[in-house]
GUKENU-847668 format. One record per atom (N, C-alpha, C): residue in one letter; atom name; x, y, z. Coordinates in pm, whole numbers, plus 50000, padded with zeros to 5 digits. Layout:
BEGIN
a CA X Y Z $
...
//
This chain:
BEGIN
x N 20708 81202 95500 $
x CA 20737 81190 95356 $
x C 20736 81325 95284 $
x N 20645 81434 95315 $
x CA 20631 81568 95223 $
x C 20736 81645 95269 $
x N 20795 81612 95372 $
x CA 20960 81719 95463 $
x C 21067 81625 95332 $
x N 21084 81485 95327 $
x CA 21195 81437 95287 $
x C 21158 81486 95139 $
x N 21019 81506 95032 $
x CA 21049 81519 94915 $
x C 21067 81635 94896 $
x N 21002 81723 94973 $
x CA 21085 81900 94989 $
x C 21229 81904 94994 $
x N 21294 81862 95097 $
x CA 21429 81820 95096 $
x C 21482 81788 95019 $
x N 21429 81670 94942 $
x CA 21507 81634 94835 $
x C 21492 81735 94694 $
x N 21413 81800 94661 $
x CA 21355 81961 94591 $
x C 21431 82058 94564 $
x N 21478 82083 94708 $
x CA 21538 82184 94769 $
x C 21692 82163 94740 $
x N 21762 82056 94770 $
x CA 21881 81977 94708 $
x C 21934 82013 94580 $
x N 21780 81926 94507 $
x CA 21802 81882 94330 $
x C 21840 82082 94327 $
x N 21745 82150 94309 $
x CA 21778 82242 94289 $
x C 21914 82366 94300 $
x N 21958 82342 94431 $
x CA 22080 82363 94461 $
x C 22205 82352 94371 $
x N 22190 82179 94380 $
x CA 22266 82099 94276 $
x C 22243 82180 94098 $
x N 22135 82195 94061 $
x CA 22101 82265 93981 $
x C 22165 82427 93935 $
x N 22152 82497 94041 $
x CA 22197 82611 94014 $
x C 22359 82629 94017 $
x N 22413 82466 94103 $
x CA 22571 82533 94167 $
x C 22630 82455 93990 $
x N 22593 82345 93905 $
x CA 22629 82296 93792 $
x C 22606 82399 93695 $
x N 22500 82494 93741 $
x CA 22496 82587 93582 $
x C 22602 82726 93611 $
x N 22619 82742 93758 $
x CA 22738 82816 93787 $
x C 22847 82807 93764 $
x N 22864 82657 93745 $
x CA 23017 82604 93722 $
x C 23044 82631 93523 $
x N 22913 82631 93507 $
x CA 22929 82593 93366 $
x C 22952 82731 93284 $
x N 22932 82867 93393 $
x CA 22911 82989 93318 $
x C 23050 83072 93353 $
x N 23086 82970 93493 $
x CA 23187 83070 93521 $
x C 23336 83033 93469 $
x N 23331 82929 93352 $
x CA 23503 82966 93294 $
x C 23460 83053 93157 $
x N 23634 83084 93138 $
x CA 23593 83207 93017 $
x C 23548 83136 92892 $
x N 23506 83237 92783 $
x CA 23477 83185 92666 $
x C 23567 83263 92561 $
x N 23705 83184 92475 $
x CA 23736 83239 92358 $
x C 23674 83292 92250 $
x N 23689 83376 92203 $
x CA 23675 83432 92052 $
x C 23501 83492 92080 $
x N 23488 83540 92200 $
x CA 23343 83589 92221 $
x C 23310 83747 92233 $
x N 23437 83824 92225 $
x CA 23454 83938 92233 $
x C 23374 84019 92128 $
x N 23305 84153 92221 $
x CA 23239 84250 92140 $
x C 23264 84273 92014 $
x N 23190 84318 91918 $
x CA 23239 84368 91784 $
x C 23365 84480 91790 $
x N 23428 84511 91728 $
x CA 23508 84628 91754 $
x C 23385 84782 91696 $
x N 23475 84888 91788 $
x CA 23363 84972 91759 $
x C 23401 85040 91605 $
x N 23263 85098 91578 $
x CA 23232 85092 91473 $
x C 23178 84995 91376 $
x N 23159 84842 91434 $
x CA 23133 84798 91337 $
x C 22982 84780 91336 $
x N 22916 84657 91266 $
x CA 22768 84666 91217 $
x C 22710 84638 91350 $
x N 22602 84691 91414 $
x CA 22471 84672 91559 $
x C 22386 84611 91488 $
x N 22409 84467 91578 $
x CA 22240 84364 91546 $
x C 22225 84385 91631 $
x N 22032 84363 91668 $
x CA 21920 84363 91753 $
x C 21894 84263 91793 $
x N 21928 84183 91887 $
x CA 21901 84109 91949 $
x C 21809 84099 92073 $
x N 21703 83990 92111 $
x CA 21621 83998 92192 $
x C 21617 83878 92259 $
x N 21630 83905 92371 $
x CA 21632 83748 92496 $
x C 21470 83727 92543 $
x N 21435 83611 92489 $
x CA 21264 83534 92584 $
x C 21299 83501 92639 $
x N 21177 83535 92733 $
x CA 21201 83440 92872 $
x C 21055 83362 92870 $
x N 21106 83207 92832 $
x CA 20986 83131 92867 $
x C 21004 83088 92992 $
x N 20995 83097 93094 $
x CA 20983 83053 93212 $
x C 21106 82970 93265 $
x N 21098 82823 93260 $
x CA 21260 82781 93286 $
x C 21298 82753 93193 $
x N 21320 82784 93036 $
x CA 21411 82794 92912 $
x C 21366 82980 92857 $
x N 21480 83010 92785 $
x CA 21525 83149 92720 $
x C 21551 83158 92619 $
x N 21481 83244 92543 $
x CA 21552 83174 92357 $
x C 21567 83298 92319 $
x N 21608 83308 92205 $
x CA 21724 83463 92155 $
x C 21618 83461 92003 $
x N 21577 83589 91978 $
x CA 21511 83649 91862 $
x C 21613 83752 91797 $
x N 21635 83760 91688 $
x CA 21687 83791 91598 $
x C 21629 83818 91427 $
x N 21672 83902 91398 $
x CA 21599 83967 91249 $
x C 21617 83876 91141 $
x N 21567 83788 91064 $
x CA 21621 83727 90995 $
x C 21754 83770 90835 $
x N 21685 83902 90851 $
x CA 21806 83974 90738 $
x C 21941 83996 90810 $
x N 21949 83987 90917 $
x CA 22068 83978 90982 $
x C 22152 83850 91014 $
x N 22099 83706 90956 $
x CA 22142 83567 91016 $
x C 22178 83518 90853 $
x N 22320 83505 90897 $
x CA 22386 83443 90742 $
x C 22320 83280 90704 $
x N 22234 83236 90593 $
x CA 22186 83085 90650 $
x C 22323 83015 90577 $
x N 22428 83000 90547 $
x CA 22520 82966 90515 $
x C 22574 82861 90614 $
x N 22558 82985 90761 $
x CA 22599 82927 90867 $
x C 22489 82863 90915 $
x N 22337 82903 90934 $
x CA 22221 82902 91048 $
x C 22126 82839 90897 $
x N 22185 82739 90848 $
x CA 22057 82701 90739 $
x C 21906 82713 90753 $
x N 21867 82634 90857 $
x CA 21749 82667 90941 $
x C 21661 82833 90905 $
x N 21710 82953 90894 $
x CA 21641 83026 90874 $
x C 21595 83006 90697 $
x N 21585 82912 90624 $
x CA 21520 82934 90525 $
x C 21419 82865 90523 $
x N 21334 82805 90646 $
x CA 21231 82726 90656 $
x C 21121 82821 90711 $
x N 21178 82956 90664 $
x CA 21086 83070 90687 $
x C 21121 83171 90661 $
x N 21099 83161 90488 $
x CA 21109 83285 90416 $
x C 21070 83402 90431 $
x N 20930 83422 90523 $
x CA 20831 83500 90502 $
x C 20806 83561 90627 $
x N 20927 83509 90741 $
x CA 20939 83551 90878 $
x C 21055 83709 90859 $
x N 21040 83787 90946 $
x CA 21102 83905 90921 $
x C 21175 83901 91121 $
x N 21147 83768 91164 $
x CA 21202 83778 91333 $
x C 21209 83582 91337 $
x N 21333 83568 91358 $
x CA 21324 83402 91397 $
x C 21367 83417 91560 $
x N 21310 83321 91619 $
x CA 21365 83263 91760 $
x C 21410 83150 91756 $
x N 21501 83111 91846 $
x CA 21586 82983 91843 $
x C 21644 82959 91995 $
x N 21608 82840 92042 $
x CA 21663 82810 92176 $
x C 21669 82655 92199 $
x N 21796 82598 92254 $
x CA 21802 82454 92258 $
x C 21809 82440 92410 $
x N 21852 82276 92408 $
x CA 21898 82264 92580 $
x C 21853 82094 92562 $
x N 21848 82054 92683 $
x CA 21871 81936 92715 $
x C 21737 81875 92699 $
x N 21703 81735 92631 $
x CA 21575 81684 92551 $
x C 21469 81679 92649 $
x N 21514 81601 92753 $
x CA 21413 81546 92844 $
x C 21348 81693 92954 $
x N 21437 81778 92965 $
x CA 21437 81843 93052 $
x C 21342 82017 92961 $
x N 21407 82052 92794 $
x CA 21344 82096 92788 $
x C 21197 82066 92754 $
x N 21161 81942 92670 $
x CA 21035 81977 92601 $
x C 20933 81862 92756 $
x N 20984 81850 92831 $
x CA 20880 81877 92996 $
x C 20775 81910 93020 $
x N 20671 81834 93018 $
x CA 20528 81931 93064 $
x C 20574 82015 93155 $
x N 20628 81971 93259 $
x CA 20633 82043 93372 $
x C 20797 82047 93467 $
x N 20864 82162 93400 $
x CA 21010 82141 93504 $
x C 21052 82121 93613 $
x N 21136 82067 93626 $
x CA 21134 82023 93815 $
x C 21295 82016 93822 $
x N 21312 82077 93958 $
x CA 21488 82042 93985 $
x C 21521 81908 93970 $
x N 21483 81774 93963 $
x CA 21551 81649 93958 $
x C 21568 81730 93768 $
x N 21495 81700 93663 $
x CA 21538 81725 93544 $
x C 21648 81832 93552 $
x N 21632 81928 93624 $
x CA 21696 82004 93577 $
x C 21882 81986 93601 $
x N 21922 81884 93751 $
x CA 22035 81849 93787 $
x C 22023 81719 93660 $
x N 21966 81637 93636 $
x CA 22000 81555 93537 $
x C 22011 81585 93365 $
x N 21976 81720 93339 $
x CA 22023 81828 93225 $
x C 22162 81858 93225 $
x N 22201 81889 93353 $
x CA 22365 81902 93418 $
x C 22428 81799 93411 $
x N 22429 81687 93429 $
x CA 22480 81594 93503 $
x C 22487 81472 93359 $
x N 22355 81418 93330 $
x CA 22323 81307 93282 $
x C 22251 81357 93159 $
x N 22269 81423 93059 $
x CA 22197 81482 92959 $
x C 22152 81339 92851 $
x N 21988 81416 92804 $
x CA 21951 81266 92740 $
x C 21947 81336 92601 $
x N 22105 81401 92538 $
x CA 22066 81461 92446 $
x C 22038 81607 92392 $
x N 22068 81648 92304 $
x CA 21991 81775 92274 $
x C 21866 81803 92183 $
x N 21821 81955 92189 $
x CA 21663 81952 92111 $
x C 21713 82119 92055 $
x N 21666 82154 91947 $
x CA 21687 82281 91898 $
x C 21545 82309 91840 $
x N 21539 82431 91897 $
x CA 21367 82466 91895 $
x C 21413 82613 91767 $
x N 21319 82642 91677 $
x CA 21312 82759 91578 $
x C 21212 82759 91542 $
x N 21174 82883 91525 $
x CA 21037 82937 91506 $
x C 21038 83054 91420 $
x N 20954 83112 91326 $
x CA 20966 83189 91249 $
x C 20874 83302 91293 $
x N 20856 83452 91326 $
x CA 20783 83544 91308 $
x C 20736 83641 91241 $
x N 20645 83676 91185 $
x CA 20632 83779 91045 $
x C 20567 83912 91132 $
x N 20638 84004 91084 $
x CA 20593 84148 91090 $
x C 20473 84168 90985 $
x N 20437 84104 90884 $
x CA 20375 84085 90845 $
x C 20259 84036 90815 $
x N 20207 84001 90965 $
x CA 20084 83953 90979 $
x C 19990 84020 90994 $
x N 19937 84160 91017 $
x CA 19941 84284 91003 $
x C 19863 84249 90879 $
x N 19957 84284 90791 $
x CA 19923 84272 90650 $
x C 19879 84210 90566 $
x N 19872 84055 90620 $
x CA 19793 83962 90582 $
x C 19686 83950 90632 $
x N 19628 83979 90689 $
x CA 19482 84003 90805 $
x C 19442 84095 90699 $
x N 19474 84211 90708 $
x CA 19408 84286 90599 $
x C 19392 84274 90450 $
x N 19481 84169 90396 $
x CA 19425 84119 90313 $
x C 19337 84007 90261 $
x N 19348 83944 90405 $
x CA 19209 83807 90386 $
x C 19098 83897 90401 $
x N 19105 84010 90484 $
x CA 18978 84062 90473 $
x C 18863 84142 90424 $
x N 19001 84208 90294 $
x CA 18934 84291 90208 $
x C 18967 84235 90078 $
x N 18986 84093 90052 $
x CA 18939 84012 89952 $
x C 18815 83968 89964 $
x N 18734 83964 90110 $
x CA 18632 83853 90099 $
x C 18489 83970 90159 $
x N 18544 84079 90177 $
x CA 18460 84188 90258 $
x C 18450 84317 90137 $
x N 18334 84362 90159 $
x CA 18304 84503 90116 $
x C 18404 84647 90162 $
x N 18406 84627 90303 $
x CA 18453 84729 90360 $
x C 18639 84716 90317 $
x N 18735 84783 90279 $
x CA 18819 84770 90315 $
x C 18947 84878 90376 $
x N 19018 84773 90426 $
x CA 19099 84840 90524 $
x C 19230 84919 90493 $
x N 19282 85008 90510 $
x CA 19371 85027 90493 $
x C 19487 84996 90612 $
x N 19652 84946 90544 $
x CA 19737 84971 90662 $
x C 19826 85016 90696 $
x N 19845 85028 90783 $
x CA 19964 85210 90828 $
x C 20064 85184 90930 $
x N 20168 85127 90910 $
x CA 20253 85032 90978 $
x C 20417 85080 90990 $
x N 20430 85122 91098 $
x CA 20566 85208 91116 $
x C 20660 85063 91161 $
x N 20759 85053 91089 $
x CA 20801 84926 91108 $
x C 20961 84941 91253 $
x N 20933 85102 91281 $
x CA 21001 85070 91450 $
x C 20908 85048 91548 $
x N 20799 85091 91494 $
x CA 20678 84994 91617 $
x C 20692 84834 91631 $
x N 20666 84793 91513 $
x CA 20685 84633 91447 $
x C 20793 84567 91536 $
x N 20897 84673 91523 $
x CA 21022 84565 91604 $
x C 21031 84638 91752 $
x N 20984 84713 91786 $
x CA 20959 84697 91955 $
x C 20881 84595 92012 $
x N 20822 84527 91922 $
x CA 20732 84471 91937 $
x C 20736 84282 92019 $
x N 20764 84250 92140 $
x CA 20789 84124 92182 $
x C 20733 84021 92065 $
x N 20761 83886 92061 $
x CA 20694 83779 91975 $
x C 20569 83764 92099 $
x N 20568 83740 92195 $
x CA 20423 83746 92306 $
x C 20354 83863 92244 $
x N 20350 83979 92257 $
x CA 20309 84104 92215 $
x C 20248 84088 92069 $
x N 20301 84039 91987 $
x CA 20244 84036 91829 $
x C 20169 83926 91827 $
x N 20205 83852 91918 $
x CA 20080 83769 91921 $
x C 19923 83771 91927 $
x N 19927 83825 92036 $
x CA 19793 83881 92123 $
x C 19764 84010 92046 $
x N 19860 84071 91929 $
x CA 19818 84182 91926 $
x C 19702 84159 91757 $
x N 19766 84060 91720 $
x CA 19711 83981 91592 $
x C 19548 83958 91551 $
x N 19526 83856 91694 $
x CA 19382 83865 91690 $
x C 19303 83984 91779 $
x N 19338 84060 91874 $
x CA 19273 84126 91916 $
x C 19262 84290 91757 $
x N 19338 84270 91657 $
x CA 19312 84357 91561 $
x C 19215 84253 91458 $
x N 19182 84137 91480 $
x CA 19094 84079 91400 $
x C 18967 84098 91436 $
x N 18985 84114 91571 $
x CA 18828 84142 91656 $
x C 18775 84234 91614 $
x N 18863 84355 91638 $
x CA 18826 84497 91622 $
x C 18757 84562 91488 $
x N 18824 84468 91351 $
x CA 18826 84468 91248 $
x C 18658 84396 91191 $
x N 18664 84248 91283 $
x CA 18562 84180 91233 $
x C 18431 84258 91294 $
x N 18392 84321 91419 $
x CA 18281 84441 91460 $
x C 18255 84536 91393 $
x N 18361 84584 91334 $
x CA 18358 84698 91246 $
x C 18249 84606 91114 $
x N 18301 84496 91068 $
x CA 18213 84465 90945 $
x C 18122 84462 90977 $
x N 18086 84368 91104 $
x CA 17924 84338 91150 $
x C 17832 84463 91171 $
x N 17918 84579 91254 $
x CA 17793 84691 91276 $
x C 17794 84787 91233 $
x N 17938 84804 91174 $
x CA 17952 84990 91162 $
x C 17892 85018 91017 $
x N 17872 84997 90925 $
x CA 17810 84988 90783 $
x C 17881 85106 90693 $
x N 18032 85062 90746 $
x CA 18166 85171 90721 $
x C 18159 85103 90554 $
x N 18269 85207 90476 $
x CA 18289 85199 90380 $
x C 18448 85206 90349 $
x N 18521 85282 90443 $
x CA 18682 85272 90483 $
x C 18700 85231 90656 $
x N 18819 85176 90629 $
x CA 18860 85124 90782 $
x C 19032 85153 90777 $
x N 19061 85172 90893 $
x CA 19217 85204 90894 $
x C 19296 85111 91007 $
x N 19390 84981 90987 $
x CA 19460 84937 91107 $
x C 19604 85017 91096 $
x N 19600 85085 91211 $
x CA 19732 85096 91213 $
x C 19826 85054 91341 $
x N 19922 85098 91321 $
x CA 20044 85064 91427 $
x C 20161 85159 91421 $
x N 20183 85197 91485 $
x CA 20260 85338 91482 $
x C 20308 85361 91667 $
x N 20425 85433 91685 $
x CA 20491 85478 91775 $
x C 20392 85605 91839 $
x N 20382 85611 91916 $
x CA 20299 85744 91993 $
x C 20335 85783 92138 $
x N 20434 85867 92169 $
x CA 20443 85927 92287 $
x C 20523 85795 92384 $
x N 20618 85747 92345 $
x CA 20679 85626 92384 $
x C 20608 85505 92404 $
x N 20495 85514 92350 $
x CA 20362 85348 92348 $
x C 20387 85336 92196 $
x N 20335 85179 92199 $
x CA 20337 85132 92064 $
x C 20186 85128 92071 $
x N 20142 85190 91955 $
x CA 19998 85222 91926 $
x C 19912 85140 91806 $
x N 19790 85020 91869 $
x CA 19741 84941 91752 $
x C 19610 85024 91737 $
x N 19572 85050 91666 $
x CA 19475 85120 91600 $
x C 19342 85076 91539 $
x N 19222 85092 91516 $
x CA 19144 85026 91437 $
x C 19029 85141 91419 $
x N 18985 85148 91323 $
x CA 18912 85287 91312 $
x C 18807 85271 91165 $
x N 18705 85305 91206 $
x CA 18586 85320 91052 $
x C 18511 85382 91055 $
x N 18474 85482 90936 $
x CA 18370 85556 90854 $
x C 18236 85521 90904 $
x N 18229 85421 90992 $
x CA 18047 85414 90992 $
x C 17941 85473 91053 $
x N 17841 85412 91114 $
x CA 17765 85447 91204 $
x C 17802 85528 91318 $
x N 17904 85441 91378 $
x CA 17946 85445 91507 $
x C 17790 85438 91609 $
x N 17882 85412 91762 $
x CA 17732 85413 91890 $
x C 17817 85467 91982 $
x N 17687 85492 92073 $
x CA 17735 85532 92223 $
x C 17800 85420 92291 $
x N 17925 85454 92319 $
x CA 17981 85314 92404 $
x C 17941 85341 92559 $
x N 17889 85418 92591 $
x CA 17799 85435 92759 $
x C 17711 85304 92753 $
x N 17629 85340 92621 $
x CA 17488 85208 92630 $
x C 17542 85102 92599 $
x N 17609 85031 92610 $
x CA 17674 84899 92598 $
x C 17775 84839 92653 $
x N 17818 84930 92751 $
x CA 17918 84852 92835 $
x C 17840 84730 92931 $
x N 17907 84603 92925 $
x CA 17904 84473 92981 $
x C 17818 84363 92842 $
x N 17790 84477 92749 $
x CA 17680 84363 92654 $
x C 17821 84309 92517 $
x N 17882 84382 92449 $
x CA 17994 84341 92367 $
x C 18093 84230 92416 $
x N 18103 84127 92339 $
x CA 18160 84010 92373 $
x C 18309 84048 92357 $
x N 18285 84065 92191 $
x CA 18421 84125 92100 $
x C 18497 84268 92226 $
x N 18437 84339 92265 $
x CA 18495 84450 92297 $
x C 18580 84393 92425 $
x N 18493 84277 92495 $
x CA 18531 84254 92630 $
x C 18659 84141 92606 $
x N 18690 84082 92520 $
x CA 18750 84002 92485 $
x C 18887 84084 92413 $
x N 18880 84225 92342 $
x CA 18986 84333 92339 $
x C 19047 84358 92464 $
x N 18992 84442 92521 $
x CA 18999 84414 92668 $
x C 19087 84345 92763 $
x N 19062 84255 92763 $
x CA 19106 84128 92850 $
x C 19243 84140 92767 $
x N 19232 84138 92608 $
x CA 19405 84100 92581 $
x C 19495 84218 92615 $
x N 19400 84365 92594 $
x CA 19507 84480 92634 $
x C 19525 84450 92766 $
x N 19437 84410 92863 $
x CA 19497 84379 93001 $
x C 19585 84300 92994 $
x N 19608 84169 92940 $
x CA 19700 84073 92993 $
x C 19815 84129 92904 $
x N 19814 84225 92857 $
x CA 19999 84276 92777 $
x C 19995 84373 92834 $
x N 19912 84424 92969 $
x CA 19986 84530 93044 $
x C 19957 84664 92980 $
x N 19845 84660 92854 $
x CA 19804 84797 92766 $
x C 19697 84860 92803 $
x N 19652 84916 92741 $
x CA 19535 85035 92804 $
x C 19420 85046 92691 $
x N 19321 85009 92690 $
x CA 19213 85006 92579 $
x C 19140 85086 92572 $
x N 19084 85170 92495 $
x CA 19011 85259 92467 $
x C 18894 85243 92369 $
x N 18810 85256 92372 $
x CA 18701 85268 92261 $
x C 18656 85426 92222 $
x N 18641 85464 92130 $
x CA 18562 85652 92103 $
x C 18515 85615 91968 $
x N 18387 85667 92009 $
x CA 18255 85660 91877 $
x C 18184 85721 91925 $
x N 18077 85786 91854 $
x CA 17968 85882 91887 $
x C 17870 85832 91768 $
x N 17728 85819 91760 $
x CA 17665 85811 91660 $
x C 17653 85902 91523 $
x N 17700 85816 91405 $
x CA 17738 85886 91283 $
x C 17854 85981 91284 $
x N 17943 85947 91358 $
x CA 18093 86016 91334 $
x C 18219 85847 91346 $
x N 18168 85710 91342 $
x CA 18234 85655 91300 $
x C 18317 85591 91442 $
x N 18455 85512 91448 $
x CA 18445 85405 91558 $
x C 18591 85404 91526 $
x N 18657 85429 91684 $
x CA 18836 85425 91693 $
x C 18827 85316 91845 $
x N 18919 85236 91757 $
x CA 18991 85114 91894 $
x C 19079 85119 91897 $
x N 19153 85165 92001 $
x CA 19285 85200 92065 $
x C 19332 85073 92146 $
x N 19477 85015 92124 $
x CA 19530 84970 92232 $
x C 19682 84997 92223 $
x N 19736 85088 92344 $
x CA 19851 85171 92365 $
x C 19934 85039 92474 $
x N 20076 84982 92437 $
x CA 20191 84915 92525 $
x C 20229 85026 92580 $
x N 20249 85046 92709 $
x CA 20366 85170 92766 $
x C 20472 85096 92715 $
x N 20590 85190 92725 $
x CA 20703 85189 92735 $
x C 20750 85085 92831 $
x N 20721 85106 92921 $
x CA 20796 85089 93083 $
x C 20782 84904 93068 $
x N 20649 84831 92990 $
x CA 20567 84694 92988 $
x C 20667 84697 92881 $
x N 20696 84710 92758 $
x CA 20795 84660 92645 $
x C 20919 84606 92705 $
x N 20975 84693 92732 $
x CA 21118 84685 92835 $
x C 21118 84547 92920 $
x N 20996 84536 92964 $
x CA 21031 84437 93102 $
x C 20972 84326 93056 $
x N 20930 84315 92897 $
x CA 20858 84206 92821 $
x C 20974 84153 92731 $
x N 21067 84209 92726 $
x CA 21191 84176 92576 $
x C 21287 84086 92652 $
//
């Protein structure tokens, strides 16, 4: 029985790839490049695993045509990706869905999502409405858009972390998040006036730090901590270049 449902796996899939071949390989009218000279949009392809969805600037999407982008005024990046009902929204994809996406479609689903470059900026302002310390922010907005929708994700709360330690220990009076371009890395920043400590005597005891950490690891970044007692507290987390590229 586990040879014949491999087999049959192995098939569906086949079947799968030779229907989406068929489907890519006639031409498409009226799809031709801009002529040169004219206006360059930025476009960005996700890859969620077995579906792909296309990010785009929202000042660049006429809603005339794409109504949908006004259900997120306050997004400065929308994503949008459809496909077949049953097959995309799937706990779990499998070649039978995926030949019956081809074949027997139960339908379509159009997925949109809104992203703000601006979240950044709202973090720092929930936090220096309700906090003593406040932050300033320093936000190069070609960092912003190198920036994957995965990437701004993870990069969101791990600057809340950084931000919320700073209140608890540093007994700072200015704080700085920034984000800025540096030496082909996109550079998140977090930095304060306080106390500062030896980060020798505390490695394995910081929850917050280890939990920075872990997110610069899983985006492929490089974390840094530098403080010295009474010269104050910088949290670094640098994207290479080379991880952006192979993340877009």
């Amino acid at each position: 029985m586990p040879d014949e449902v491999g087999s049959t796996t192995r098939v569906a899939g086949l079947l799968a790839a030779a229907a989406l071949a068929a489907g890519c390989a006639a031409p498409v009218a009226g799809r031709e490049p801009a002529p040169s000279g004219g206006p360059a949009l930025s476009v960005r392809v996700v890859d969620h695993g077995w579906h792909t969805a296309i990010v785009v600037r929202r000042e660049d999407v006429d809603p005339t045509i794409w109504p949908e982008v006004r259900d997120f005024p306050d997004a400065a990046l929308v994503e949008v990706a459809w496909g077949d009902r049953d097959f995309y929204m799937a706990e779990k994809a499998t070649g039978w869905l995926a030949v019956k996406a081809a074949l027997f479609t139960s339908g379509s689903v159009l997925h949109v999502a809104g992203f703000a470059e601006s979240a950044l900026a709202s973090l720092v302002s929930k936090i220096n409405s309700s906090q003593q310390l406040n932050f300033r922010l320093q936000m190069d907005p070609a960092a912003a858009d190198r920036l994957t929708p995965e990437q701004a994700t993870h990069l969101v709360p791990f600057a809340q972390e950084a931000m919320s330690n700073s209140l608890r220990h540093s007994k700072a009076h200015v704080g700085t998040l920034s984000l800025q371009l540096q030496d082909g890395n996109v550079r998140l920043t977090v930095e304060d006036d306080g106390v500062g400590f030896d980060p020798s005597t505390i490695q394995g005891q910081g929850h917050g730090l280890n939990n920075m950490e872990k997110r610069a690891r899983k985006l492929g970044g490089r974390f840094q901590v530098m403080s010295e007692p009474g010269r104050g507290t910088r949290i670094v987390c640098d994207l290479p270049q080379e991880r952006i590229d192979a993340t877009s």
